[in-house]
C-alpha positions as CSV (number, residue, x, y, z in Angstrom):
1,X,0.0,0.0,0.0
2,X,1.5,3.6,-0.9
3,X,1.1,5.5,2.0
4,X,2.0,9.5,2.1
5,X,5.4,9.2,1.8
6,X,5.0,8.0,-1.2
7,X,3.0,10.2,-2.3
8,X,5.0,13.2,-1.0
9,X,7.8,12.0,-3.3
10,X,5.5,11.6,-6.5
11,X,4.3,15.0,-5.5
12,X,8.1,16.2,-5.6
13,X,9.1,14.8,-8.4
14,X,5.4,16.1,-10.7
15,X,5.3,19.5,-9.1
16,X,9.2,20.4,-7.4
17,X,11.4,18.9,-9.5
18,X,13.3,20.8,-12.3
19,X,11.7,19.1,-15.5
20,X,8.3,19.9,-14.2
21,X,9.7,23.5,-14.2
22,X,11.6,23.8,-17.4
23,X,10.4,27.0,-19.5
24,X,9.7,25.7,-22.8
25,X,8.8,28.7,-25.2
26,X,7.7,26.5,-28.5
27,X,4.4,27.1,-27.9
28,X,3.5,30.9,-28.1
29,X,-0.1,30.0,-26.8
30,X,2.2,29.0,-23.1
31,X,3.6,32.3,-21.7
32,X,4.2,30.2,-18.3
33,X,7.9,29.5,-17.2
34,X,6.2,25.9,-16.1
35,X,5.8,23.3,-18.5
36,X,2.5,22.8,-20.1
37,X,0.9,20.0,-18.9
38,X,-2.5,19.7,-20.3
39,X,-4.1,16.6,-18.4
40,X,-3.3,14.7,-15.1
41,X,-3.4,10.9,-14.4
42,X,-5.7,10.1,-11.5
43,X,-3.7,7.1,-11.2
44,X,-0.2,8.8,-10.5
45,X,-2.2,10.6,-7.3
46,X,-4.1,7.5,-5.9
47,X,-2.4,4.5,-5.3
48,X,-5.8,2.4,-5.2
49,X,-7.9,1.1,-7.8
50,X,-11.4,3.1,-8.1
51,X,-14.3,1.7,-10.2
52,X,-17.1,4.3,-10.0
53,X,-19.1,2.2,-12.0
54,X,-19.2,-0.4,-9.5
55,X,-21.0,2.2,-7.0
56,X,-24.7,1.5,-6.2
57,X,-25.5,2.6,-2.8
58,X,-27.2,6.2,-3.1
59,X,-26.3,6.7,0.7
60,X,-23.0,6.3,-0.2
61,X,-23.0,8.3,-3.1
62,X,-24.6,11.3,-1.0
63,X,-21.5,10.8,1.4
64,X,-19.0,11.2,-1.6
65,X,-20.7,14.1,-3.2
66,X,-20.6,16.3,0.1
67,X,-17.2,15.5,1.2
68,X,-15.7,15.8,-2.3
69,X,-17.5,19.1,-2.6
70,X,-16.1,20.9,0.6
71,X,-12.3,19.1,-0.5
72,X,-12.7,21.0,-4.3
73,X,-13.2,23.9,-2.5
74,X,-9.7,26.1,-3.0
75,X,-10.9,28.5,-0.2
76,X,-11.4,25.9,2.5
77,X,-7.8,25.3,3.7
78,X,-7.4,21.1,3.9
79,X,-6.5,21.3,7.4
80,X,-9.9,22.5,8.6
81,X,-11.5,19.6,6.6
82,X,-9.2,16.8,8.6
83,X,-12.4,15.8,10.6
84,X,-15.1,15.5,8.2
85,X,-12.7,12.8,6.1
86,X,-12.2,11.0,9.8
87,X,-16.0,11.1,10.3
88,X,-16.2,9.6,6.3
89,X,-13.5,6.7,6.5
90,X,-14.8,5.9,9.8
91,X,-18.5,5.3,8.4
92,X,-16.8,3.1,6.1
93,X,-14.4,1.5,7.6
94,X,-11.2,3.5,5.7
95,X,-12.4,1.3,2.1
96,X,-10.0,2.3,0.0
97,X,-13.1,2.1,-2.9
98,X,-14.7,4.8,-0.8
99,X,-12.7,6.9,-0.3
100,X,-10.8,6.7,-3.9
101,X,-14.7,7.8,-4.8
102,X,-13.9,10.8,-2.5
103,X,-10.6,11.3,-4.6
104,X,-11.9,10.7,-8.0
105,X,-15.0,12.8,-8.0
106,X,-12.3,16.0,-6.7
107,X,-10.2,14.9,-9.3
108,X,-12.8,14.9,-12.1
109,X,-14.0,18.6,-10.6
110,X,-10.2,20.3,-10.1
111,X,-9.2,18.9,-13.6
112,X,-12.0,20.1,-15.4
113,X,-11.2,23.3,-13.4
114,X,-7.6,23.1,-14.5
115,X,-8.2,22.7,-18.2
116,X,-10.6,25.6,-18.4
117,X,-7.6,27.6,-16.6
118,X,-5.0,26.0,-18.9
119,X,-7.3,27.2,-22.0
120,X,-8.0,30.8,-20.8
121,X,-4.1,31.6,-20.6
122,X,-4.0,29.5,-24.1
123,X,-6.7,32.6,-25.3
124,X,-4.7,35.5,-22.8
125,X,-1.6,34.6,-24.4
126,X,-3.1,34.7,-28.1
127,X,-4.5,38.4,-27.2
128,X,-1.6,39.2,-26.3
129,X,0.5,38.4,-29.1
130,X,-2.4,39.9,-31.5
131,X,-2.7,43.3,-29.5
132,X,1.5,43.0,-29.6
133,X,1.2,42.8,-33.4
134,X,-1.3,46.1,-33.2
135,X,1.2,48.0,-31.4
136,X,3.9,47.2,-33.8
137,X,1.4,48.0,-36.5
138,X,0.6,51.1,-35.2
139,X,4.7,52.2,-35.0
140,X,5.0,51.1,-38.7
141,X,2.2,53.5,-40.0
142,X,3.5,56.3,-37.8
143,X,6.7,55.9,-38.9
144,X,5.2,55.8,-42.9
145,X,3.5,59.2,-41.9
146,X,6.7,60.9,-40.6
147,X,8.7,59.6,-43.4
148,X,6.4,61.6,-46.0
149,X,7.5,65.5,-47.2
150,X,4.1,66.8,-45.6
151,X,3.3,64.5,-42.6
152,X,0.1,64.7,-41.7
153,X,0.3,65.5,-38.1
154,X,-3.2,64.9,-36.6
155,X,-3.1,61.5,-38.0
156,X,0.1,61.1,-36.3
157,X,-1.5,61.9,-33.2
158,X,-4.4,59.9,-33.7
159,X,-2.2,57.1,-34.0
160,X,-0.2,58.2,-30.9
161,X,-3.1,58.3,-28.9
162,X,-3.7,54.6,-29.7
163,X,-0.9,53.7,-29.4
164,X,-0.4,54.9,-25.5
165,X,-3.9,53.0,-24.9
166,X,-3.2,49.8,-26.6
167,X,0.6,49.6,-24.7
168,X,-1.1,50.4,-21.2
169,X,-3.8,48.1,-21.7
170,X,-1.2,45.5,-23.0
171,X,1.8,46.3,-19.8
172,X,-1.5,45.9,-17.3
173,X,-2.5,42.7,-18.8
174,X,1.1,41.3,-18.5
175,X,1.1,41.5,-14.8
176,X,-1.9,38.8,-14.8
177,X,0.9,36.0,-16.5
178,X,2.5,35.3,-13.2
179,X,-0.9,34.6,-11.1
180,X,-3.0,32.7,-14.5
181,X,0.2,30.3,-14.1
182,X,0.5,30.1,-10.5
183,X,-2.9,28.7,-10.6
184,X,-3.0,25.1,-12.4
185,X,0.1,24.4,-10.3
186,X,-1.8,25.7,-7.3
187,X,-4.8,23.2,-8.8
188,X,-2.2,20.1,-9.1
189,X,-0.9,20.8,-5.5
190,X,-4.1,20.6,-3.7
191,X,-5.0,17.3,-5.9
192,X,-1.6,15.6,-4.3
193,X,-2.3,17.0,-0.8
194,X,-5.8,15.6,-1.0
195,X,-4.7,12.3,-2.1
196,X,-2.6,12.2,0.8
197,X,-5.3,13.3,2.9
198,X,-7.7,10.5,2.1
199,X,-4.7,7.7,1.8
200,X,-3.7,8.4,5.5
201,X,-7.2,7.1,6.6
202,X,-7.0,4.1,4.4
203,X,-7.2,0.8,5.8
C-alpha cells in the first residue's frame, strides 16, 4: 500500500522537481515558465484502484458528493476539513473504494477546473501576441506618416493616442501572467495534498 510518503515524493518529483519546471517557449499559446501539462493521471495521485461504476448505494454516493464538494473547494484550507474525512472513513471503515470515490469525483472537478484555466491563458496569451502585433502595426504607420514631405500630423496623433492606450492596456494585462500560471500548479498541488489526505485514513 503507498502510504504518504509516497505520495509526498510523487508529489516532488510532478510539481518540485526541475523538468516539471523547465520554460519551454515552443508554444507561443504557453507564456508560463512551467511546462505545459494539459491533463493529469488520476492514477499517479491515488495508489488504489477506483471503479465508479461499481457504485450502487445512493447513501454512499450522497457521502461522496458532500465531502468531495467541501475538499474541491480552494478556499477551504485542507487542514480544517481533517475531521469530516475522519468522520467519512470511519462510516466506512477507511475502504480504499470509498474513499478513492472521495478522490476521483475531486479529481474529475479540479481537472476540469484546471483545463478551463490552462485554456483561458492559451486565449490570454493569443490576445496578447495579436494586441502585440497592433502595437507594432501602429509604429510602422507612424513611422510611414513621418517619413512623407508633408506628414500629416493629426493623423500622427491619432495614432499616438492609440498607441499609449493599446501599450497600457497591453503592460497591465502582462502582470496577470505570473498569477493565471501560478494557478493550475496551485490546482495540481491541492489534488496531491488531497490524495494524501484520504490515503492516510486508508485501511
Amino acid at each position: 500500500m503507498m502510504k504518504s510518503g509516497a505520495i509526498a515524493v510523487l508529489l516532488g518529483v510532478s510539481i518540485l522537481g526541475a523538468p516539471a519546471h523547465a520554460a519551454d517557449y515552443s508554444d507561443p499559446t504557453w507564456p508560463c515558465v512551467q511546462r505545459k501539462v494539459e491533463t493529469l493521471s488520476l492514477g499517479l495521485m491515488w495508489p488504489h484502484p477506483v471503479d465508479e461504476a461499481a457504485v450502487v448505494d445512493e447513501g454512499l454516493q450522497a457521502d461522496v458528493r458532500e465531502l468531495a464538494g467541501y475538499l474541491s473547494l480552494r478556499r477551504v484550507e485542507l487542514e480544517s476539513l481533517q475531521a469530516q474525512v475522519e468522520t467519512f472513513a470511519q462510516t466506512y471503515d477507511g475502504d480504499p473504494q470509498a474513499l478513492g470515490l472521495v478522490f476521483a469525483t475531486v479529481f474529475d472537478t479540479l481537472s476540469q477546473r484546471r483545463a478551463r484555466v490552462i485554456k483561458g491563458i492559451g486565449d490570454f496569451s493569443l490576445g496578447q501576441i495579436a494586441l502585440s502585433g497592433k502595437i507594432d502595426q501602429t509604429r510602422g504607420e507612424m513611422n510611414t506618416i513621418l517619413a512623407k514631405a508633408e506628414p500629416d500630423f493629426d493623423q500622427v496623433d491619432k495614432l499616438e493616442e492609440q498607441l499609449d492606450w493599446d501599450q497600457v492596456i497591453y503592460t497591465d494585462r502582462q502582470r496577470n501572467i505570473a498569477y493565471l500560471c501560478e494557478t493550475p500548479t496551485l490546482l495540481e498541488r491541492r489534488l496531491f495534498s488531497i490524495a494524501q489526505m484520504l490515503n492516510q485514513v486508508v485501511r
